[in-house]
C-alpha positions as CSV (number, residue, x, y, z in Angstrom):
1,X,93.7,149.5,120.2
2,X,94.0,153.5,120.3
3,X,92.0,155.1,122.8
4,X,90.7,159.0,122.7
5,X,89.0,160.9,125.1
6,X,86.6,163.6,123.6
7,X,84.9,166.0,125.1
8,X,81.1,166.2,123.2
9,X,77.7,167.4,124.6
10,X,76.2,164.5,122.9
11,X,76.4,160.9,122.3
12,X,77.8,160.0,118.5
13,X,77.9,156.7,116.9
14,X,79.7,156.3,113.4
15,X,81.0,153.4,111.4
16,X,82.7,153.3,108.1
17,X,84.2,150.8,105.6
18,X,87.0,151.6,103.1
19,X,89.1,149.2,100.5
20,X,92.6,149.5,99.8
21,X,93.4,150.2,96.4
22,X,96.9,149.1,96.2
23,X,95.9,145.4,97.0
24,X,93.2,143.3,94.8
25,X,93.0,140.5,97.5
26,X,92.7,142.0,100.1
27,X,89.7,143.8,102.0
28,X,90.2,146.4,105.3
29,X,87.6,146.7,107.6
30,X,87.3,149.7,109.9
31,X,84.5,150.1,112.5
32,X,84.5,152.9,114.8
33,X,82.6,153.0,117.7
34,X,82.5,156.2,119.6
35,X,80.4,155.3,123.3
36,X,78.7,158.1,125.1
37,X,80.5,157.8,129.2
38,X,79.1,159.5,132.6
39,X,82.1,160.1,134.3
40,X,81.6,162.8,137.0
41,X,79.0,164.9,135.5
42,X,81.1,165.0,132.2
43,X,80.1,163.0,128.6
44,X,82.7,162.0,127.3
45,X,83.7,160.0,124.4
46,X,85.9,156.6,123.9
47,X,86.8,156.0,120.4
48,X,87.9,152.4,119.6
49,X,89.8,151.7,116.0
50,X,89.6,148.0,115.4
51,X,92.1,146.7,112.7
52,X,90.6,143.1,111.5
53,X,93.6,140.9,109.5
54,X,93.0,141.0,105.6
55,X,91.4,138.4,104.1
56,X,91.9,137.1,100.1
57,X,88.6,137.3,98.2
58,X,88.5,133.9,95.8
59,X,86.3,134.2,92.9
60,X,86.2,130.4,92.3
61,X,87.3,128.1,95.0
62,X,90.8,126.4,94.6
63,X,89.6,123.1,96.3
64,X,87.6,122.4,92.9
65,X,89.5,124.3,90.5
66,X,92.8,123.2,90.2
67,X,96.1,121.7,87.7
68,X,97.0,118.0,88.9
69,X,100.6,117.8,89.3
70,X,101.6,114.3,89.1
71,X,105.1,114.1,88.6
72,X,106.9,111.1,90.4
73,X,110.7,112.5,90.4
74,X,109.4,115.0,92.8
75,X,108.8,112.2,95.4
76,X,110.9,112.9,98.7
77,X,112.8,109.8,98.3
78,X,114.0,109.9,95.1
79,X,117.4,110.5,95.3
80,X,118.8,109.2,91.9
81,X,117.0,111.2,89.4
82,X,118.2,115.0,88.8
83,X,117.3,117.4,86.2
84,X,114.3,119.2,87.2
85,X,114.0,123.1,87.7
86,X,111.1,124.9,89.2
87,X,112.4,128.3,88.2
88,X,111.8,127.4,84.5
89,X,108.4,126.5,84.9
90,X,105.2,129.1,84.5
91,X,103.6,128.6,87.3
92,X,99.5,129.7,87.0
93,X,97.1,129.4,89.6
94,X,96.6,126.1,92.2
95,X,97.5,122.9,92.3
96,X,97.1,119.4,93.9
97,X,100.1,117.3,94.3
98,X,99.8,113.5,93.2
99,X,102.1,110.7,93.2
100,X,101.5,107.7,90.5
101,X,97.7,109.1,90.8
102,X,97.7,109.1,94.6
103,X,96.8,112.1,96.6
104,X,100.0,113.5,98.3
105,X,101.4,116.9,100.0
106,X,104.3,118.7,100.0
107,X,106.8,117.9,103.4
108,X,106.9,119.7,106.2
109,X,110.0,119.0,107.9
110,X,113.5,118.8,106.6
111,X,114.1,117.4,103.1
112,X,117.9,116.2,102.2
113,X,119.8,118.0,99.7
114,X,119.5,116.0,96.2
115,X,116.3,114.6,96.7
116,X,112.9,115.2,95.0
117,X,115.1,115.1,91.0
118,X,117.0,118.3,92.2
119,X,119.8,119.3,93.9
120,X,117.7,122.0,96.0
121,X,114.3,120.4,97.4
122,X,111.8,122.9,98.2
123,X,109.7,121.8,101.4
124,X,106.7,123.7,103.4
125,X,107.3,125.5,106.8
126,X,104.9,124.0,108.6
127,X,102.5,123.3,109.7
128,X,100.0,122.7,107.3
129,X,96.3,124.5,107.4
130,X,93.1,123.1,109.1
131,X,89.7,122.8,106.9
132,X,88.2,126.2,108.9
133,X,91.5,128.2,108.6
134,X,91.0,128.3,104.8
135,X,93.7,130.3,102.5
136,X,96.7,130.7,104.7
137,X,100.4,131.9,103.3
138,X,103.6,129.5,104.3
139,X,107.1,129.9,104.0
140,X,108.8,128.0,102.1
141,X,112.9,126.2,102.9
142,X,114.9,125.2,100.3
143,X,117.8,122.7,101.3
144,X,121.3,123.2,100.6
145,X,124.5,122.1,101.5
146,X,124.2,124.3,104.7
147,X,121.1,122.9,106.0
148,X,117.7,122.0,105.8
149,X,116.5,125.8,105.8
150,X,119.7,127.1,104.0
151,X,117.9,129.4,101.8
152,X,114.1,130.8,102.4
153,X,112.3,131.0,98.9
154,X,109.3,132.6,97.6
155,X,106.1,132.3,100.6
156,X,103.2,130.4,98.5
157,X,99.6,130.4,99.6
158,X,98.1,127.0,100.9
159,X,94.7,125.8,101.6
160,X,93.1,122.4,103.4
161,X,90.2,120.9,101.3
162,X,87.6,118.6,102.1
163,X,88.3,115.2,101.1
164,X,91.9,114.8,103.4
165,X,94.0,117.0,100.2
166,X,95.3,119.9,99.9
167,X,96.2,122.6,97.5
168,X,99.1,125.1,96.7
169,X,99.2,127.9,94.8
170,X,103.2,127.4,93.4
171,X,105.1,130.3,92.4
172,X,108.4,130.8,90.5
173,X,111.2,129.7,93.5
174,X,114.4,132.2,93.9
175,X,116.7,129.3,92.3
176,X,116.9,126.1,90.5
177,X,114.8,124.2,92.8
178,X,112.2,122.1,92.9
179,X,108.1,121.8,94.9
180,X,108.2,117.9,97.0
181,X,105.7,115.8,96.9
182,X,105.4,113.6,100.1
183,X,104.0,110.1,98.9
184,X,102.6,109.4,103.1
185,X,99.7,110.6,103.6
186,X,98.5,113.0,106.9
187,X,95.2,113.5,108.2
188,X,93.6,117.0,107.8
189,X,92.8,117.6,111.0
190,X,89.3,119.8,111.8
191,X,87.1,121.0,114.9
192,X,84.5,119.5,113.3
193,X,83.6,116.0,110.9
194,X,82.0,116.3,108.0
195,X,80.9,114.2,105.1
196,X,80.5,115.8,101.9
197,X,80.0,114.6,97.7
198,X,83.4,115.2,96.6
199,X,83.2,116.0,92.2
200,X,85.2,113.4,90.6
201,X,88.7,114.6,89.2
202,X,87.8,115.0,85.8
203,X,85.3,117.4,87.0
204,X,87.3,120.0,89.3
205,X,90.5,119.7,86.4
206,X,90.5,122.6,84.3
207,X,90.2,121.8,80.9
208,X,92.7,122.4,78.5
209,X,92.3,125.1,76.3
210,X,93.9,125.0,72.8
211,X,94.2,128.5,71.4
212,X,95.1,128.4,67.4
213,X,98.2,130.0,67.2
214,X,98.0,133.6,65.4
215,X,100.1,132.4,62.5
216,X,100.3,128.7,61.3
217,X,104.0,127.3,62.4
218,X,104.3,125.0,59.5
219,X,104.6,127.9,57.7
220,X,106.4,129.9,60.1
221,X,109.8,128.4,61.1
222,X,113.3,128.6,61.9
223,X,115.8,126.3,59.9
224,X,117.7,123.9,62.5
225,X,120.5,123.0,60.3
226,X,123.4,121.7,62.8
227,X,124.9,118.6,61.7
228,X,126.3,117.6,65.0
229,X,122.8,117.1,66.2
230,X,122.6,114.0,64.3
231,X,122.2,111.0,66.3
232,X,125.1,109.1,64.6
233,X,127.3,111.9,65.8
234,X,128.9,109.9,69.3
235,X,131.6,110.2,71.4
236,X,132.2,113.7,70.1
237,X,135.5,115.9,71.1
238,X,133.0,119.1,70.9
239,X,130.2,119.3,73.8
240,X,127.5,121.1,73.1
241,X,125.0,122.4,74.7
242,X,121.6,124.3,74.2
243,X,120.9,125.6,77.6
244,X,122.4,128.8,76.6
245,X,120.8,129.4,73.6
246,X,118.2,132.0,72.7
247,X,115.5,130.0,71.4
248,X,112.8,132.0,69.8
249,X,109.3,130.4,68.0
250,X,109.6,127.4,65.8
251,X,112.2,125.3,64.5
252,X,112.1,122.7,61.7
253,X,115.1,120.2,61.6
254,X,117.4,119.4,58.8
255,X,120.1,117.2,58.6
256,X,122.8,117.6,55.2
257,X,119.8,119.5,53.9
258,X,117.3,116.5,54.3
259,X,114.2,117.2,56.6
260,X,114.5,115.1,59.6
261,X,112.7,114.8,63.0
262,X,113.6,114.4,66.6
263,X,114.4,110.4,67.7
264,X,110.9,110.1,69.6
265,X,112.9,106.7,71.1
266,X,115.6,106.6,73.9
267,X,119.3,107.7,72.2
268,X,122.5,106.8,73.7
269,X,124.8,108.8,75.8
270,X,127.0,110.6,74.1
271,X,125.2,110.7,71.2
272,X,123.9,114.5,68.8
273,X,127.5,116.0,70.2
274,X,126.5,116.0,73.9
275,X,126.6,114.2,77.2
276,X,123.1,113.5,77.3
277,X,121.3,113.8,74.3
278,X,117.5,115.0,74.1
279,X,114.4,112.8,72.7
280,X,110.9,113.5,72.5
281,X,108.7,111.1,74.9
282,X,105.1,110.2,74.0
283,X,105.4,110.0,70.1
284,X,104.9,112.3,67.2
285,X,101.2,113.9,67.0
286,X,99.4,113.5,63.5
287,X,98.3,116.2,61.3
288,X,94.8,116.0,62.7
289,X,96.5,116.6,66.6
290,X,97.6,120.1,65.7
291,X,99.8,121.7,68.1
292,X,100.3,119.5,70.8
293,X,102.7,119.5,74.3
294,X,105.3,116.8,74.4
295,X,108.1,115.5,77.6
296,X,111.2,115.5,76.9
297,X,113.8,113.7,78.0
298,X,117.9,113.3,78.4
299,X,119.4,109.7,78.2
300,X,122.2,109.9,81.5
301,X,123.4,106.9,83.7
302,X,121.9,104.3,81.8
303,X,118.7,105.9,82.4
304,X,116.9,106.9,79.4
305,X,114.9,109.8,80.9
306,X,117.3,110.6,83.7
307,X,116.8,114.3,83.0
308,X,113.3,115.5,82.3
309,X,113.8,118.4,80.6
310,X,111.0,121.8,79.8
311,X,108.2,120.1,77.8
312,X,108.2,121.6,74.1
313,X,105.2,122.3,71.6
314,X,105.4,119.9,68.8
315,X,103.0,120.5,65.4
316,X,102.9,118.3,62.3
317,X,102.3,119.8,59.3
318,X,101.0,119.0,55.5
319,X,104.5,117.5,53.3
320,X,105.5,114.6,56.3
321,X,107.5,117.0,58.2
322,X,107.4,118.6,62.0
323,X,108.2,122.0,63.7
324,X,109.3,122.6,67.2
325,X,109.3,125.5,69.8
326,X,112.3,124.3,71.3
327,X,113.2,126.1,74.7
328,X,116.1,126.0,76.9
329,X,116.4,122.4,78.7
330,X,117.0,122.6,82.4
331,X,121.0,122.5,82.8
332,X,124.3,121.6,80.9
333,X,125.2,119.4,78.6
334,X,122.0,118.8,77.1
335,X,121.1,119.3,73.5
336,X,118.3,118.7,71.0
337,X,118.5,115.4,68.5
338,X,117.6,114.7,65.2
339,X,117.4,111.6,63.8
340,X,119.5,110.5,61.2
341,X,118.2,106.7,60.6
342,X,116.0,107.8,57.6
343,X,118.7,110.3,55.5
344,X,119.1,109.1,52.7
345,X,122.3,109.8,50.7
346,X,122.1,108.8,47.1
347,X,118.4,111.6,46.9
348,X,119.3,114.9,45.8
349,X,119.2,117.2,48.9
350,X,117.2,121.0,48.9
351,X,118.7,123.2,50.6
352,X,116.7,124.6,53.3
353,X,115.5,128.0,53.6
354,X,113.5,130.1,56.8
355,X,110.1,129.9,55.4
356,X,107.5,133.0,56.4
357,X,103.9,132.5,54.1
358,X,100.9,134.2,54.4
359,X,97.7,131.7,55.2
């Protein structure tokens, strides 16, 4: 508080409200009150400047609007499972934390290095927020080999919601880590009980928008044409890898010069000239899906989706063939598959070109 003694012949009162400009979230309110004092014979003036802590104006609230995040390798006591990367993903808006459909929350107190399907775990400073202290900001640890708090990442913004949940609004971490999701459930604890008519999930999930790509990938494509990606290619002496590559729109697979398509089945290690070779997980779509979002995964320890690779956008297209927007997986040695089961050697092959047509 800033005090200032004025000398006026009358008594003033003035108040005034002002925005910052440089900050969209954020509102400042200043009130000045300016009090009219008898001290000896003499008016005098006290002028108080009150600063009142910023608050985040939310045009929808995050409690009902929201992206479920239900991955289990995240789970604070999975230790086996590695692969994941946080600083890969594009993280947009808030989301609730589920484990095998089960509400859950991010730890607050030391997570061990390798846990949660990375070799950083990311875990919330705590504590967590109260239903009345609505959209706080919390630090965020990231465990390492020097401690539980080795490295501080990125602050993320948290809030308590009615129903015993809360959500996070995630942000891209300063390294290859990954968000844990704590399977035990805690009690949101409030000054006062409520009961309120919680919407059911599918209501308060955002739906999922498909936007029709500018220009049709089927027509639109790079040639993939490496023959070590074959899945009869094992126990190569050359390791590749495709973290490092610069991936850029589409991708349709050949093999000899034969169209071929990513094994959507578990392949085994050492197979497509890398450690541990990449299959799509949840089938191919049909031609009626369009472009659809597929997992997938890297076949490692005996464990056919050990690494969970970045999801890819899979289209099929008119002629029985399929395009890809392959990105980079999340480490080294992964690489992208195609399935050589169905080549057929005695057909005259066409050799493939990069196909751009006008639709």
């Amino acid at each position: 508080m800033e005090l200032l003694l004025v000398k006026f012949t009358a008594p003033v009162m003035i108040s005034a409200v002002a925005t910052d400009p440089t900050d969209f979230h954020s509102q400042f309110l200043y009130i000045v009150n300016i009090i009219n004092l008898n001290i000896f014979n003499l008016q005098y003036i006290m002028l108080f400047y009150i600063y009142i802590v910023p608050f985040s104006t939310l045009s929808v609230d995050p409690c009902y609007n929201y992206t479920s995040l239900d991955e289990p390798l995240r789970a604070s006591d999975n230790y086996y499972n590695y692969g994941m990367c946080d600083f890969n993903v594009e993280w947009n808006g808030w989301y609730r934390m589920l484990y095998n459909g089960q509400s859950a929350q991010m730890p607050e107190s030391c997570v061990n290095q390798y846990m949660c399907g990375t070799y950083h775990p990311l875990w919330l400073k705590p504590p967590h927020p109260q239903l009345e202290d609505g959209v706080v900001t919390r630090q965020v640890c990231v465990s390492t080999w020097s401690g539980c708090c080795g490295f501080t990442s990125q602050a993320i913004r948290v809030k308590a919601c009615p129903g015993n949940y809360y959500v996070y609004e995630f942000v891209k971490p300063i390294l290859c880590g990954v968000y844990c999701a704590e399977a035990s459930s805690q009690s949101i604890s409030s000054a006062s009980t409520t009961t309120e008519t919680i919407p059911s999930i599918e209501s308060i999930t955002p739906p999922i928008t498909t936007i029709a790509p500018p220009v049709d990938p089927c027509y639109n494509y790079n040639i993939l044409n490496d023959s070590w990606r074959a899945t009869n290619n094992q126990h190569s002496s050359q390791i590749n890898c495709d973290f490092a590559v610069s991936w850029n729109g589409w991708y349709r697979l050949f093999i000899q010069g034969q169209s071929v398509q990513m094994p959507d089945t578990c392949v085994d290690e050492y197979s497509c000239g890398t450690h541990a070779p990449l299959w799509l997980n949840g089938g191919h779509p049909t031609v009626e899906d369009g472009v659809v979002t597929r997992d997938v995964c890297g076949h490692w320890d005996n464990n056919c989706c050990y690494f969970q690779s970045n999801p890819i956008k899979v289209k099929a297209c008119p002629g029985d063939y399929y395009v890809y927007e392959f990105v980079s997986p999340t480490t080294c040695s992964l690489a992208y598959c195609a399935d050589a089961s169905h080549i057929n050697t005695s057909n005259t092959t066409v050799t493939p070109e990069t196909t751009t047509t006008e639709i």
